[in-house]
N, C-alpha and C positions, 0 to 999 in steps of 0.2 A: 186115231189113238187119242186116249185122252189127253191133256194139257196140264192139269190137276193133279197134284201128288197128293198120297197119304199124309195127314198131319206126324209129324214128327219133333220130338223136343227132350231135353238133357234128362234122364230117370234120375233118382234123387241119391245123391253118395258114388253116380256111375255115368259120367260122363259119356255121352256117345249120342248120335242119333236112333234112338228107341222111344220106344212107348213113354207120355208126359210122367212131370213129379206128380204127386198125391192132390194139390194144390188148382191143378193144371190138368185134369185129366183130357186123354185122347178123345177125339170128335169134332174141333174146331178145325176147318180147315185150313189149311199153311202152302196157299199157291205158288208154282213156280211151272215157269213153259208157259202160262198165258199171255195173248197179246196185249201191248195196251190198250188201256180203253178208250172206248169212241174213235178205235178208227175208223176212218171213210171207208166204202165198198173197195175202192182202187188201193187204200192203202192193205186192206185185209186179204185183197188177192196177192198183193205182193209179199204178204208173209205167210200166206200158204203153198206161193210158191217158191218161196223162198228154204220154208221147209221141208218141201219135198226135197229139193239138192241137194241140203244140210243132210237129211239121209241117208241117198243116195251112195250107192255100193261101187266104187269105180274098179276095173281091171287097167287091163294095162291098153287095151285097145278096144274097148266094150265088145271085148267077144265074150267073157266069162257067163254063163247060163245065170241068171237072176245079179246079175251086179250093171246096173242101167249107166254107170259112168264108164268115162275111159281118161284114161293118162297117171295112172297107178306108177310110180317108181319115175326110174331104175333105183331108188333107194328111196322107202318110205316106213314112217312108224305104222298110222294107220288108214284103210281104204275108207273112210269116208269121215264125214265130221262128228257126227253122231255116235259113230265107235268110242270116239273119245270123252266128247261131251255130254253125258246119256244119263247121269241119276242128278236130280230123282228123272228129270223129263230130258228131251234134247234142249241142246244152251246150257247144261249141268254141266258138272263133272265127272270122277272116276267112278264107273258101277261100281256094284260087290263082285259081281265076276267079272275078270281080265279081260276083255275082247283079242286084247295082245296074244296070248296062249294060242289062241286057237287060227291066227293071223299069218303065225310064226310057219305055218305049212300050209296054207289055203292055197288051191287050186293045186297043188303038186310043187309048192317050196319049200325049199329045203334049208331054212333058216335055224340056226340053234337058237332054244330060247336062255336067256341070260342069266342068273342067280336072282338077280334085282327086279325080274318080271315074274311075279307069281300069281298062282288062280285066284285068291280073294285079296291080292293086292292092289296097290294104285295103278292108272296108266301112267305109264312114265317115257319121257324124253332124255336124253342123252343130250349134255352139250360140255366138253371138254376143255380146261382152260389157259392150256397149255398146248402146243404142237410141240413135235419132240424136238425140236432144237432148244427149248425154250422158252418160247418167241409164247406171244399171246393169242391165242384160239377165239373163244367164245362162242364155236360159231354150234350148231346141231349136227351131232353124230346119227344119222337113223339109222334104228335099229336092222330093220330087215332089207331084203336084195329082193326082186322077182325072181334070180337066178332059182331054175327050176321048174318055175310056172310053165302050165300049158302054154299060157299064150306070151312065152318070153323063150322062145327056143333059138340058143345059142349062142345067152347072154351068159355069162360066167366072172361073177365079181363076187368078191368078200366080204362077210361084215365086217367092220370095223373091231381093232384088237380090244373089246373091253376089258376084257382079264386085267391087262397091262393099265391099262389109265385108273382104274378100280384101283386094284393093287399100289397104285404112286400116289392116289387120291389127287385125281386129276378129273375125273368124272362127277358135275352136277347135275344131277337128277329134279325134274321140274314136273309137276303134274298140270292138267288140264285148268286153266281158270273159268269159273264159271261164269257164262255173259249175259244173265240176266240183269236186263236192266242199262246195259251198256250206251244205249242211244240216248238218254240220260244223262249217263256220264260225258258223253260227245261234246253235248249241248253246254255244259257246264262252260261259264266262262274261265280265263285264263285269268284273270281281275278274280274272281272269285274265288280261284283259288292261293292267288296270291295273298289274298285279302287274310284271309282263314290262317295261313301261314305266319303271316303277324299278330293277330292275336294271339292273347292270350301267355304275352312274350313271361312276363313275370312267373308265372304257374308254371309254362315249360323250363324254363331257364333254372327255375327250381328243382326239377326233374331231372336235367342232361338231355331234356328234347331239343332239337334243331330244325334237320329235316331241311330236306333242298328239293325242289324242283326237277326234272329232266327233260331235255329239252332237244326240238327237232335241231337237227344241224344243217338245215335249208333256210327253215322261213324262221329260227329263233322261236317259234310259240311251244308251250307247255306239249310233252308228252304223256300219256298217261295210260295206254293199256299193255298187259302184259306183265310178267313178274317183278320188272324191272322199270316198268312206263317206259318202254323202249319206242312203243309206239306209238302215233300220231292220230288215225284217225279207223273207223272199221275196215273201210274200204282198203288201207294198207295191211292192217292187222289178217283179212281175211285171205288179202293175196298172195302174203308173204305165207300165211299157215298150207295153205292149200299145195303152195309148190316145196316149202322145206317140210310140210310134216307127210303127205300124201304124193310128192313128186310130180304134182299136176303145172303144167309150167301155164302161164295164164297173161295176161292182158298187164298186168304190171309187175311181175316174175315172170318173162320169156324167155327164160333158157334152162333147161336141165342144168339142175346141178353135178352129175355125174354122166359125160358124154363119153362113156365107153363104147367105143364102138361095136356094134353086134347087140348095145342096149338099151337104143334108142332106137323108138316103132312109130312116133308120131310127129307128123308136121306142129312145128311148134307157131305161136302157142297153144296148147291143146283146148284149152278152154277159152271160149275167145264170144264177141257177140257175131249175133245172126241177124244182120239186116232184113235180108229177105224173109224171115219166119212171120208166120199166119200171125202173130199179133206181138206188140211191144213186147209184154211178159214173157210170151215164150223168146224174145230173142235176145232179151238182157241175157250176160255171161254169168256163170254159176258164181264166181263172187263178187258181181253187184247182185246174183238174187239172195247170195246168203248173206254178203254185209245188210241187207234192207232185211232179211228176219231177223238178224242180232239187233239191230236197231229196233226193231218194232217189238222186240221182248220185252215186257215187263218187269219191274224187280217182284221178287214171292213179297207174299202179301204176310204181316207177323200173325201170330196166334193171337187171340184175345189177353187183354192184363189179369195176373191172379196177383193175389198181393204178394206172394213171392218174386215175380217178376217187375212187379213194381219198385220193390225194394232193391234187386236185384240192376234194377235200370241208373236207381240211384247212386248206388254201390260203382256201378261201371263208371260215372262223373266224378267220384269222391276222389277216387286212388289215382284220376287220371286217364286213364284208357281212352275218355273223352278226346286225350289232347291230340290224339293222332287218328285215330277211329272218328272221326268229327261226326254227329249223328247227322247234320245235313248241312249241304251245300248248295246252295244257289236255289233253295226249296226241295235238293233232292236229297232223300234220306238213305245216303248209302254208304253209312258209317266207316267213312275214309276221308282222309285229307291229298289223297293219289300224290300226296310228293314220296322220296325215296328216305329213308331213316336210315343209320350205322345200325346193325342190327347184331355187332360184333363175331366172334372168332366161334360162334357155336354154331350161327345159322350162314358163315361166309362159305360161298362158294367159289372166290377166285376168279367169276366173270365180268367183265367190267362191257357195260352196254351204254351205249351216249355219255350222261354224265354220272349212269351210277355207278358205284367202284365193286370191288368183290363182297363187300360186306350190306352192299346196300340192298332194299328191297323196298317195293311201294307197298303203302300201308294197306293189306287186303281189304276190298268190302266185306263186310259182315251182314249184308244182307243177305239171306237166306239160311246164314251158317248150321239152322238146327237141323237141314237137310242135305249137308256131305256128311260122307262114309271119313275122309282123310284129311287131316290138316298140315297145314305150312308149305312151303314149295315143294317140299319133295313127297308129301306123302308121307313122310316116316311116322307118323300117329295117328290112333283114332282116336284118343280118349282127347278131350279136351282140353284138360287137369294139365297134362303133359306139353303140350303146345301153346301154353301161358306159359308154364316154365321156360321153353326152349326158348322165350324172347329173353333170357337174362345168361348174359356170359360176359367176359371179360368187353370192353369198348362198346358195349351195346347203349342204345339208347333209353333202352325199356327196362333197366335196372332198377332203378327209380320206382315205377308202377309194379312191375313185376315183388319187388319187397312191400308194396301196400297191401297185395291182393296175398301174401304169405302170411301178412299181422293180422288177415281178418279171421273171425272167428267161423268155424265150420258151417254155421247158419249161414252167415252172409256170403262166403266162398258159392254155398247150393245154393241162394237165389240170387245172384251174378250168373253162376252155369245156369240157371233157369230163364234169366234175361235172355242171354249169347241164342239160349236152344229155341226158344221165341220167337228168332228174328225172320 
């Protein structure tokens, strides 16, 4: 399959991922899913094979006809990573259409699907921030049960009451973040990023910028993937996804999270390595081969400059956007300073992860941003225009920048969203 997307960038007065402004026309290519470059032969096999399993379709004990995995469930959002991860290429995010939908009853499940999962919506995660005594949650509600499935006969469990956490507004809703470019971000020093966090103190300070760090609670060093930089490194990020989003218990998650009895089918852990296999590659575990394709991803490469987006680039420094979107770090250009911002009462969700609190989030990269379909954590936007807004509410950080880019004039506003759509 190709690796290569359509060029894609902001149309002019109409925010979205569509055809370029007037300035900017479509034909320049805007990569995303390619490897880096000048890998070694050994490094390029390990990220093809690493994207094969990134693919891959798991059941619940690879009996399913065309799904090559097994260790699906007993309570998972989606059967493979690429379900979730998939526009524009795999390492993306949410498609245009749901994979969820059609997820909700595969092989013979009998899952409802939820008001909040729709066909040309985001994929979305469930994590609640509240248990009902009131005590603190945070943890991932997944959506579906295998209960039903052919190859789950006898299992009988429930999904979780959305209605009820919806309805008290207890439920935050997180979409897929895109991992291009992530090994990158790995490599990035923790000095580097400290570094970045003190400049510039006068400009921020003028703004209500701050911004704190998040941090393992093992070894003390910077955390940084994740909506929250909850996590440390790929290799944790991938192990932890694999067994709370897909239920696959694995080499550093080994234990089911939902040991119902009657719904549980596999010697744990299900993914695990194979010494004895015909070669190295084939016998690394599927999330050391998928943490080595996130690593060996690429960030998308930006469109060429029009002077709209020149201007537009400038614009983004003026009002500030610069101070937390840092355009690069330790040489890498991935328009984030990954510490956690107050991002106040509009975009809080109530979950508190290491040391960001409910209102915190880390500064998304902007690299590729002219080719998602959804913005902000939950998805709730496609227009652009909207999700610059949604950064300014009561205690937020981004009030400050947020009333710059409201004083500029409609020119400058469209070639700002013509920079963003560029990247």
């Amino acid at each position: 399959a190709a690796l290569v997307a359509a060029p894609l960038t902001f149309a002019q007065g109409n925010p979205g991922p569509r055809p370029g402004p007037p300035d900017n026309p479509p034909g320049a290519p805007v990569s995303a899913g390619a490897p880096l470059p000048n890998l070694s032969p050994a490094d390029m096999a390990y990220f093809m094979e690493g994207l094969n399993r990134f693919r891959e379709i798991d059941s619940v004990s690879g009996t399913q006809p065309g799904a090559g995995g097994s260790g699906l469930g007993p309570r998972f959002n989606p059967n493979s990573c690429a379900g979730c991860h998939a526009h524009p290429s795999p390492g993306g995010s949410s498609p245009q259409v749901n994979p969820q939908i059609a997820m909700a009853s595969n092989y013979g499940a009998t899952n409802t699907i939820l008001p909040f999962i729709t066909q040309n919506g985001p994929v979305r995660v469930v994590r609640f921030a509240r248990n009902p005594d009131g005590s603190a949650d945070g943890g991932v509600h997944n959506l579906f049960t295998i209960t039903g499935r052919s190859d789950a006969a006898g299992c009988q469990i429930a999904q979780p009451d959305f209605a009820t956490a919806v309805a008290q507004n207890n439920a935050s809703f997180r979409i897929p973040t895109p991992l291009y470019g992530a090994g990158l971000v790995e490599a990035i020093p923790d000095a580097a990023i400290l570094a970045n966090k003190a400049a510039n103190a006068q400009a921020k300070g003028a703004l209500g910028i701050r911004g704190h760090e998040n941090r393992s609670a093992n070894d003390g060093t910077i955390t940084r993937f994740g909506w929250k930089a909850q996590n440390k490194s790929l290799e944790l990020f991938t192990g932890e996804a694999y067994n709370v989003e897909q239920g696959v218990t694995n080499e550093i998650f080994p234990t089911e999270r939902d040991e119902t009895p009657g719904c549980v089918f596999n010697q744990a852990p299900e993914d695990r390595t194979h010494p004895a296999a015909a070669s190295v590659l084939k016998g690394v575990s599927d999330v050391t081969a998928i943490a080595a394709f996130i690593r060996l991803l690429a960030p998308p490469q930006p469109a060429p400059d029009s002077p709209s987006i020149a201007n537009g680039r400038q614009t983004f420094t003026q009002i500030g956007c610069a101070l937390c979107h840092t355009p690069a770090l330790n040489g890498v250009r991935v328009y984030s300073d990954l510490l956690l911002h107050r991002m106040g009462a509009g975009l809080a969700d109530g979950v508190r992860q290491g040391n960001a609190q409910g209102d915190d989030w880390r500064t998304a990269p902007l690299w590729g941003l002219g080719q998602r379909l959804f913005f902000l954590h939950d998805g709730r936007t496609s227009d652009l225009t909207e999700a610059i807004q949604a950064h300014a509410s009561q205690n937020s950080e981004a009030n400050g920048v947020v009333a710059g880019f409201n004083a500029l004039s409609a020119n400058a506003k469209q070639d700002l969203l013509n920079f963003l759509g560029a990247l």
